[in-house]
C-alpha positions in Angstrom: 133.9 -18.7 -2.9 130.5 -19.0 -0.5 130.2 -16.2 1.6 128.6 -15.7 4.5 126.0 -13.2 5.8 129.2 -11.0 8.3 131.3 -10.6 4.9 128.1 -9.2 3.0 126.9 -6.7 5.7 130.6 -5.7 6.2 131.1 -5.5 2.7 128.2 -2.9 2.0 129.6 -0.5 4.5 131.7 2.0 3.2 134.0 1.9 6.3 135.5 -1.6 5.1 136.8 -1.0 1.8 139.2 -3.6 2.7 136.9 -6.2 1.3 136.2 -4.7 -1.9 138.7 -7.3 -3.3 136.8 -9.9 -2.4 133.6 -8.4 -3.4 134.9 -7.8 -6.7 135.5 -11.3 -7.4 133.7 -13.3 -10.4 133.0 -16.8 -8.5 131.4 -15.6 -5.5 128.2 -17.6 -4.0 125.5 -17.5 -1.0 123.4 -19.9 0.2 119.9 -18.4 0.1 119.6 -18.5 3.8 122.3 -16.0 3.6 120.6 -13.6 1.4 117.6 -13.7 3.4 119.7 -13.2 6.6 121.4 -10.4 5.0 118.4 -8.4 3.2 116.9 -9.0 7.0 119.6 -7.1 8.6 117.6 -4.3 10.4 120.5 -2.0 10.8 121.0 -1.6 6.7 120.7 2.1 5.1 119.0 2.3 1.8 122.1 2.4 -0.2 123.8 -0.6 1.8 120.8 -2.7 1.0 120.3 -1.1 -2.7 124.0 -2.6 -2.9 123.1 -5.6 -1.5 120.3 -6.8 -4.1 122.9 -5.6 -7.6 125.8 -7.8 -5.3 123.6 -10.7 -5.2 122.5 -10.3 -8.9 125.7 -11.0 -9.9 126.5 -14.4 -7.0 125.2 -17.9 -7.4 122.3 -18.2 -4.6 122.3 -22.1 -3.7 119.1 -23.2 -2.5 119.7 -24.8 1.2 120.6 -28.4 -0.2 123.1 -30.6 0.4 125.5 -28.1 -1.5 125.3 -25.7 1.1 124.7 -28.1 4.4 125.7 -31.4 4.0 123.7 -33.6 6.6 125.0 -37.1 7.7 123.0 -39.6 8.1 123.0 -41.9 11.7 
């Protein structure tokens, strides 16, 4: 499942438990323009962002490729 910047920063706070389920899954992925985006988030408390770095070091971080942003040709 790739996941998107909102679900992390959401996801560190403890007043959304509600996505602990999906945080708990084994098949999650980021792009690593997400990660960035999300580590960058200026409103994150030391414990969000200390959750943050162990939650990505369990994801798949897909460089920005055709994976993650599949660009058409003209």
């Amino acid at each position: 499942m790739l996941l998107d910047s909102n679900i992390l920063i959401y996801g560190a706070m403890a007043a959304h438990p509600v996505l602990d389920e999906i945080l708990d899954r084994r098949d999650l992925a980021v792009a690593s323009v997400t990660q960035i985006e999300t580590l960058g988030y200026h409103l994150l408390s030391a414990i969000e962002r200390g959750w943050l770095e162990a939650a990505f070091a369990q994801m798949t971080i897909l460089p920005l490729a055709d994976a993650v942003w599949p660009r058409q040709s003209n």
